[in-house]
KOLPA-964730 format. One record per residue (C-alpha): x, y, z; residue in three letters. Coordinates in steps of 0.5 Angstrom, whole numbers, plus 500, padded with zeros to 3 digits. Layout:
N
XYZALA/...
This chain:
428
509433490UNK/502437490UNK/501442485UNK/498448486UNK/490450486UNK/487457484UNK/480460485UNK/477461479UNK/477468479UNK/485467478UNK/485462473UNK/480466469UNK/485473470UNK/492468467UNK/488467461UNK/488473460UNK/494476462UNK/500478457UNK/507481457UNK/506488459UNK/499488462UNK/497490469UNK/495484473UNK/489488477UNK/487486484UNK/485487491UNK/489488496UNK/489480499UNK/486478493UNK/493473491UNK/497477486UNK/503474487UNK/500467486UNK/497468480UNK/504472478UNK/507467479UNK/502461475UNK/502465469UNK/510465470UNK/510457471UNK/506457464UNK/509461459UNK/516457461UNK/513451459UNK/509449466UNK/503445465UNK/496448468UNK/494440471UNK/499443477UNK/495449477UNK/488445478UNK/490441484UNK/495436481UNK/501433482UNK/507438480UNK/510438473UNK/517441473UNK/517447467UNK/523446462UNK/530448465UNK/533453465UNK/526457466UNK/528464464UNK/531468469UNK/526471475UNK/527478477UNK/521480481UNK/522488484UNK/518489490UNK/517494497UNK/523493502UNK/519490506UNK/516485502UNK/523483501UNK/525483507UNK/520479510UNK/521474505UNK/513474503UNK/516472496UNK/521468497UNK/515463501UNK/510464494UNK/516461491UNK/516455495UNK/510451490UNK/515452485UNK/520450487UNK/524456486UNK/529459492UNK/533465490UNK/539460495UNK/542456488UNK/542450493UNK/534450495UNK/532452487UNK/531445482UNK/532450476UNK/538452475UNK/536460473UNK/537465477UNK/532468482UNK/533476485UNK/527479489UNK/529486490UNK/526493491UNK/524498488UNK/530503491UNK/534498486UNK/531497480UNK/537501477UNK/541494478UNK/537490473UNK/537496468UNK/543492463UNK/539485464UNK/536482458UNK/531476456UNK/529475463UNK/522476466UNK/520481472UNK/515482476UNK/513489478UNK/510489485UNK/506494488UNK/507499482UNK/511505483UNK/513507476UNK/508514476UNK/512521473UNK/518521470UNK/524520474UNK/530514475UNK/526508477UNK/522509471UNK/528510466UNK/529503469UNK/523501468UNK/522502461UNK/529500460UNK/528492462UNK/521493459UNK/524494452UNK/528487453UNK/525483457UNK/519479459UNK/515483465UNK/508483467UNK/506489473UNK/501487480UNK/497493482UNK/492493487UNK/490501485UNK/493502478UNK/492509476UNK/488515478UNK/490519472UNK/492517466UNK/499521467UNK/500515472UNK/499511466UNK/504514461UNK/510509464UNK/506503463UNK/504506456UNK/510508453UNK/513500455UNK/507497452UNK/509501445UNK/504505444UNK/507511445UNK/514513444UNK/515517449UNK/512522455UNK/512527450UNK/509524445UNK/503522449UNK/503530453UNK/503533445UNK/497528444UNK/492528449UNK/493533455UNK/492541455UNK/496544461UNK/492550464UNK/494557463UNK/493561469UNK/497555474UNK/504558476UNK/505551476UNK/504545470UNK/497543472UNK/492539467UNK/486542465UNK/483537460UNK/485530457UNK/483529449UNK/482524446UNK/480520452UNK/476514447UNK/483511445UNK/486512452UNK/480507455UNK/481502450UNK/489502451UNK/488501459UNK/482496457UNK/488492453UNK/493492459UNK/488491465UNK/487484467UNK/482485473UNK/482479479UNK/473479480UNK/472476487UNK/467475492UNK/471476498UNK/468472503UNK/469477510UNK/465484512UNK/469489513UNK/466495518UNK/469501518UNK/467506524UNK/469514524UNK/469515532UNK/470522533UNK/473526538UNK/474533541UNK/481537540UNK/483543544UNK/479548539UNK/482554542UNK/490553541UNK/487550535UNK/484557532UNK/491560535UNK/496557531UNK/492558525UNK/491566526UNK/499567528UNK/501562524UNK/506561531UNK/510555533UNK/507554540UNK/512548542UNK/519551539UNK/517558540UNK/519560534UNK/515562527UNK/511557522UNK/515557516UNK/512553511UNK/505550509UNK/506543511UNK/510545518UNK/503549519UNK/499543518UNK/503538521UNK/503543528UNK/495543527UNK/494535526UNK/499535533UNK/493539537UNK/488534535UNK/492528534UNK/494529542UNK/488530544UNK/487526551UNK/480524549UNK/482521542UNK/486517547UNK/481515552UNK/477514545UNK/483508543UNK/483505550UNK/475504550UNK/476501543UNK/483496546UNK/477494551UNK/473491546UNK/479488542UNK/484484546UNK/489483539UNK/489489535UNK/494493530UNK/494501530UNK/496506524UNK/499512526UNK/503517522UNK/507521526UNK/513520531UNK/510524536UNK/505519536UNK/508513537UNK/511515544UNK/505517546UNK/502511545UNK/508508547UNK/507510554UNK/499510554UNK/499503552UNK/505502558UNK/504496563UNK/503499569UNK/506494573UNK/512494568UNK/511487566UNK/511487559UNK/504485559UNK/505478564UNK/502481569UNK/495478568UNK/492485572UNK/486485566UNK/485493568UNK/493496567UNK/495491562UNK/494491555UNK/499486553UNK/505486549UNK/507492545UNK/511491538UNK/512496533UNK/514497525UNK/517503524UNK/523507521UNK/527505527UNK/524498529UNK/522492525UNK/519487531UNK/515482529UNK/507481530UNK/506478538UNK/504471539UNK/501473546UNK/494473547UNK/494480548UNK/497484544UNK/498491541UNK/502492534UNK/503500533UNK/505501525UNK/507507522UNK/503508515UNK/509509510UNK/514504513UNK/508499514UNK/501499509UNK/504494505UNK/507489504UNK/505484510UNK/499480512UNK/496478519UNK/491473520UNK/491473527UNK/486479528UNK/480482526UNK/482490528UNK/485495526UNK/485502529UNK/487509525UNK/490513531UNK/490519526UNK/489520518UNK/494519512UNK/492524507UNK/493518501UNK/487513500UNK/492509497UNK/496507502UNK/489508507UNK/486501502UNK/493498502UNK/494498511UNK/486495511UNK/488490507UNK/493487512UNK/488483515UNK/483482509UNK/487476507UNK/484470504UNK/486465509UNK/483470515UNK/480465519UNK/476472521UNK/468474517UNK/467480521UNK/473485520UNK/474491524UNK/476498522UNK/476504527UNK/478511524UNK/479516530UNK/478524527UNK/475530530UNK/471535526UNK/476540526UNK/479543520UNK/484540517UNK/481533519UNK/474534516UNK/478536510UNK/482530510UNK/477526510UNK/473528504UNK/480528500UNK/479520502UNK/472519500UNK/474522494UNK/479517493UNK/484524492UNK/491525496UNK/491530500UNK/494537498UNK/496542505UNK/498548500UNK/491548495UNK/487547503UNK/490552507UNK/489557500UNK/482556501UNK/482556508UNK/485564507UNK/480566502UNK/476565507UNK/478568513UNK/478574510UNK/472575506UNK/
């Protein structure tokens, strides 16, 4: 059987991988192969495998492989399919080793805290802050193997205290608190004013962080198409703070901001914006964050001829229309001409498609994390595509400007900082 071949980029990040490092790579850029190689390695595999020879088993059992990935990741067996080179299957019967495999996700990680002298493979970091999941973390950590994939490894260093105090250099969240963070003095609420000691912070993370440099080989084309909005029923709700759907009071800053966003996300010249783009690009997928959203594009992408897109009839017709979402988990079309509507947080990660060049933000996320993870879906190393085509569809309204700027400065949006600066300023 043939081995595995691996760009230069991934064979240099296994040299330098460790137990406990962060594998640091770009969304589409092959963490889980690398992972995978490094995990071949340290259970005797032999690297001619990995330079394109035939495969040479590891030495059985290898040890028990816990990789802890995102539902859907999981669910649509993208593991289980970088598994096959290796010949290991989580189904006893298809697995040539007699070692255990578990692909799970995150929202079980507490199933596997009792495990000991396994390795694990922690996909798609999640273990920032202090709660169950890194309780867990840093219990497996403690007697096992485990390496970590990233594509955004940390924005602060609070986010990387998990991943420090399983590597040892601290012995716990307090530790590191006491040592290198002043909290300010004036918030109602713990809020960092200054990090000390910053030198041996970088050279701690510089210790952990493998990073995978390569060239990718697309064009990516970002677009911003701005559009109008109703601005009157916009500057209504913001100066009444009055639910003008349910006919009742705004109760909160995320209830206010969520009915702002529905004036401008509703907006029909935002969707005569999407149909010119849908014109241009027959296959394409669309982001959206809201249920409100999905139905309207639901019914504006509707066939008028209620064929389901079979109709041929090029002007009402824009082919097959599938979703991912909290309530439906329907696979990408296989038509000529389709639509795929995805809602951010079940979908910006976690699957890949390499059978179009578009994607089309109907509205804006408030966090660039999961803005960089839904743009890679299509940026793929197997894209048969160069140019790759990314249109984000946003009016100059308030709270879309601001959006936007915290995306641009790789921040997440905060509803409740942007509307107390807003106020400040409606009554001076």
């Amino acid at each position: 059987m043939a081995g595995i071949t691996l760009f230069d980029y991934q064979q240099k990040a296994i040299n330098n991988m460790k137990n406990g490092c962060i594998l640091c790579g770009g969304v589409g850029s092959g963490k889980s192969l690398t992972a995978l190689s490094y995990y071949y390695l340290k259970n005797d595999g032999d690297v001619s495998t990995l330079l394109g020879g035939d495969y040479i088993t590891m030495g059985d059992p290898p040890k028990d492989l816990y990789i802890i990935t995102t539902a859907r990741k999981r669910d649509t067996l993208e593991w289980d399919k970088e598994l096959i080179p290796f010949l290991l299957s989580q189904n006893p019967e298809d697995n040539l080793y007699s070692n255990k495999v578990i692909i799970d996700s995150w929202n079980n990680i507490g199933k596997y805290s009792e495990v000991q002298d396994a390795f694990f493979i922690f996909d798609e970091q999640r273990v920032v802050g202090s709660g169950a999941w890194v309780k867990a973390f840093l219990k497996i950590c403690r007697s096992n193997e485990w390496i970590l994939l990233s594509a955004t490894p940390g924005d602060t260093w609070m986010d990387y205290i998990p991943v420090f105090v399983a590597n040892g250099f601290y012995k716990n969240r307090s530790e590191f608190i006491r040592e290198h963070i002043v909290y300010s003095r004036f918030s109602k609420f713990p809020k960092v004013d200054k990090y000390l000691n910053t030198g041996r912070l970088i050279r701690l993370r510089n210790s952990i962080l493998v990073n995978m440099d390569f060239d990718r080989q697309t064009i990516s084309h970002h677009e911003d198409v701005y559009v109008s909005y109703d601005i009157s029923k916009y500057k209504d709700i913001m100066k009444r703070r009055w639910n003008i759907w349910d006919d009742i009071p705004i109760e909160n800053a995320g209830e206010l901001c969520y009915l702002l966003r529905k004036v401008v996300n509703s907006d029909e010249k935002r969707q005569v914006a999407l149909l010119q783009i849908l014109e241009k690009h027959p296959k394409a997928i669309i982001f959206y964050n809201f249920d409100y959203e999905l139905e309207l594009l639901k019914q504006l992408l509707k066939c008028n001829g209620n064929c389901g897109g079979c109709c041929g009839n090029e002007d009402v017709c824009f082919g097959e229309v599938a979703e991912w979402n909290g309530h439906k988990h329907q696979p990408i079309p296989e038509s000529e001409k389709w639509i795929y509507l995805v809602q951010y947080n079940a979908g910006a990660e976690g699957w890949n498609c390499t059978k179009t060049d578009t994607i089309i933000f109907y509205s804006q996320n408030y966090s660039y994390k999961i803005v960089a993870q839904a743009s890679g879906r299509i940026d793929r190393l197997n894209t048969p595509y160069t140019d790759l085509y990314y249109y984000h569809l946003k009016s100059r309204s308030g709270i879309d400007l601001a959006i936007s700027k915290a995306l641009k400065e790789k921040k997440k949006f905060n509803e409740t900082g942007w509307l107390s600066k807003m106020d400040k300023n409606l009554k001076k």
